[in-house]
KOLTORMI-876152 format. One record per residue (C-alpha): residue number from 1; residue in one letter; x, y, z. Coordinates in Angstrom, 2 decimals, m for minus. Example, Ala and Ser with C-alpha at 12.3 -4.5 7.8 and 13.67 -1.06 7.14 Angstrom:
<sites>
<site num="1" residuo="a" xx="12.30" yy="m4.50" zz="7.80"/>
<site num="2" residuo="s" xx="13.67" yy="m1.06" zz="7.14"/>
</sites>
This chain:
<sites>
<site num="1" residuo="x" xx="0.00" yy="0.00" zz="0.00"/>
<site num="2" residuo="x" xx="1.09" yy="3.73" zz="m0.52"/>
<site num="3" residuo="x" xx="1.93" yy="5.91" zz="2.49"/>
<site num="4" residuo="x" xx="m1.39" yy="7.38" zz="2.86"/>
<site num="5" residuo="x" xx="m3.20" yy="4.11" zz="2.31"/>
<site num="6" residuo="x" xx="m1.21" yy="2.56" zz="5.31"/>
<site num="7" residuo="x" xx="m1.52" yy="5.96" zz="7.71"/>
<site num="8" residuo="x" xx="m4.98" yy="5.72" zz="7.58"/>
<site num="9" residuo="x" xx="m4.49" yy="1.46" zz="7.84"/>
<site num="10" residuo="x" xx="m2.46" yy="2.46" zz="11.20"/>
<site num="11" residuo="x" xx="m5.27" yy="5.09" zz="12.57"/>
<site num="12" residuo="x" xx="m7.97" yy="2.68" zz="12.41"/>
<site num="13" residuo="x" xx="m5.86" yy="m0.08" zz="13.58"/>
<site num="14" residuo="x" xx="m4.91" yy="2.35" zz="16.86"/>
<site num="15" residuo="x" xx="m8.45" yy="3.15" zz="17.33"/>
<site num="16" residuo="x" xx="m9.43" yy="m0.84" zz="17.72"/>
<site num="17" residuo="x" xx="m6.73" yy="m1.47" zz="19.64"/>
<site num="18" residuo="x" xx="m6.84" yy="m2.46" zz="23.19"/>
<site num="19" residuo="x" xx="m4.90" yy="m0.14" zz="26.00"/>
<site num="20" residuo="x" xx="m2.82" yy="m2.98" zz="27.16"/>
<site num="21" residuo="x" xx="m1.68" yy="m3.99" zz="23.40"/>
<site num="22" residuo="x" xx="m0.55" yy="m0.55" zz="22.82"/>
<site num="23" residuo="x" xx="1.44" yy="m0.53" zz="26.21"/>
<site num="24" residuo="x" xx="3.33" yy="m3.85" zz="24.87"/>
<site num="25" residuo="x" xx="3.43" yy="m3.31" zz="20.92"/>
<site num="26" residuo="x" xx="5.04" yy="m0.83" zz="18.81"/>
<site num="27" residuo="x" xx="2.75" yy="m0.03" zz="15.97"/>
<site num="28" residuo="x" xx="4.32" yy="1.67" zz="13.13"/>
<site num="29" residuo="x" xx="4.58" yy="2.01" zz="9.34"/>
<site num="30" residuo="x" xx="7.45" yy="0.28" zz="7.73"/>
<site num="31" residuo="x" xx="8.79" yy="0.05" zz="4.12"/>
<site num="32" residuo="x" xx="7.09" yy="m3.21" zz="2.93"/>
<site num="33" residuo="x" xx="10.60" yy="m4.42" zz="1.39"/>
<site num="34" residuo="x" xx="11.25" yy="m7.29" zz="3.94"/>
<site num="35" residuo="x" xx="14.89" yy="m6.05" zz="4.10"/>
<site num="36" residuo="x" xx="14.25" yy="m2.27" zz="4.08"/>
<site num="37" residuo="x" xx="11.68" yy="m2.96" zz="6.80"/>
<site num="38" residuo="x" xx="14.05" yy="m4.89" zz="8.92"/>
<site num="39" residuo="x" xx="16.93" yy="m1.73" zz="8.40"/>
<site num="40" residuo="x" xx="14.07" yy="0.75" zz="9.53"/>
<site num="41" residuo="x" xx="12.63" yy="m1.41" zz="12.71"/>
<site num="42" residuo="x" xx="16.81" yy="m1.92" zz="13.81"/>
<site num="43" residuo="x" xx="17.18" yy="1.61" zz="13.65"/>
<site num="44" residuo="x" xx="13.69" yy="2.66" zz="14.98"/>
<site num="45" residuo="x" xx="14.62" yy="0.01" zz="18.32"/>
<site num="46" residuo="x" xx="17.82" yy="2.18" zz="19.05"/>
<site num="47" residuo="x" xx="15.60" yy="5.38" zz="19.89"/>
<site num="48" residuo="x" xx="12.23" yy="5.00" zz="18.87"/>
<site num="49" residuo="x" xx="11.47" yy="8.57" zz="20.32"/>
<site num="50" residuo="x" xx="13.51" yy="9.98" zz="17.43"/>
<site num="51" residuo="x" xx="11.02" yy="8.43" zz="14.96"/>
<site num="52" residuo="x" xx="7.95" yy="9.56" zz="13.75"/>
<site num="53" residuo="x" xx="5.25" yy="8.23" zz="11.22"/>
<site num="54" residuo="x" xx="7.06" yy="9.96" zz="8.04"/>
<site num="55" residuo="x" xx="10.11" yy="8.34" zz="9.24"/>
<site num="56" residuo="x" xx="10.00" yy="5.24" zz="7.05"/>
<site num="57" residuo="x" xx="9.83" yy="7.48" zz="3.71"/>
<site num="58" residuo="x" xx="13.56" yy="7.71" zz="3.83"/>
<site num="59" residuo="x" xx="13.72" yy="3.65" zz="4.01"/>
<site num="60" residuo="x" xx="11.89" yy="2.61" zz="1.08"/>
<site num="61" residuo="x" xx="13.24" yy="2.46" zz="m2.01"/>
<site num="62" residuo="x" xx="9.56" yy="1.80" zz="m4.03"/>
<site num="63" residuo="x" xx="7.17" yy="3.33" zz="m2.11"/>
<site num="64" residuo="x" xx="5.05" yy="0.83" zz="m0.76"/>
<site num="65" residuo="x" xx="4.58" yy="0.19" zz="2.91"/>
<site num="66" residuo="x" xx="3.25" yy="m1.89" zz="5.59"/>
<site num="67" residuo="x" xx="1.72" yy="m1.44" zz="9.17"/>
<site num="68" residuo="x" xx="3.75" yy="m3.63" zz="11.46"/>
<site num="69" residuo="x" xx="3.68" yy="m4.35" zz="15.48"/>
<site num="70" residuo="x" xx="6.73" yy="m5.99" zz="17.36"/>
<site num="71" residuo="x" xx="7.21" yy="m6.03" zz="20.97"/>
<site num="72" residuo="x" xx="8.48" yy="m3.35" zz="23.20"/>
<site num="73" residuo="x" xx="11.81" yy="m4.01" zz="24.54"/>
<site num="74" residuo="x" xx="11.76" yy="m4.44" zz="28.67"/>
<site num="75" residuo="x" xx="13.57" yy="m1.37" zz="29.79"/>
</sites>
């Protein structure tokens, strides 16, 4: 999907989540190239805070994108 298609995927997706999922998953948009993705979600882990949802633009090489979740790291 495009960017917009999968920032509006990852509002409703927010919106239909459950408090306690959101307090243990990230939720974020990710190139859908498997080895972009995995680039952008290494780098997002080392400081997620610096990250926002325009962030994975600069990762994809096509243009296409995903809406992922992965676990939150125990601090």
């Amino acid at each position: 999907m495009n960017y917009q298609e999968a920032l509006q995927h990852k509002k409703e997706s927010l919106q239909n989540a459950d408090d306690s999922v959101l307090k243990m998953f990230h939720l974020v948009i990710a190139p859908a190239n498997t080895d972009e993705s995995k680039k952008f979600i290494d780098d997002f882990m080392k400081d997620p805070e610096k990250f926002d949802d325009e962030s994975c633009k600069k990762y994809s090489s096509d243009g296409f994108f995903e809406v992922v979740s992965f676990n939150k790291e125990e601090k």
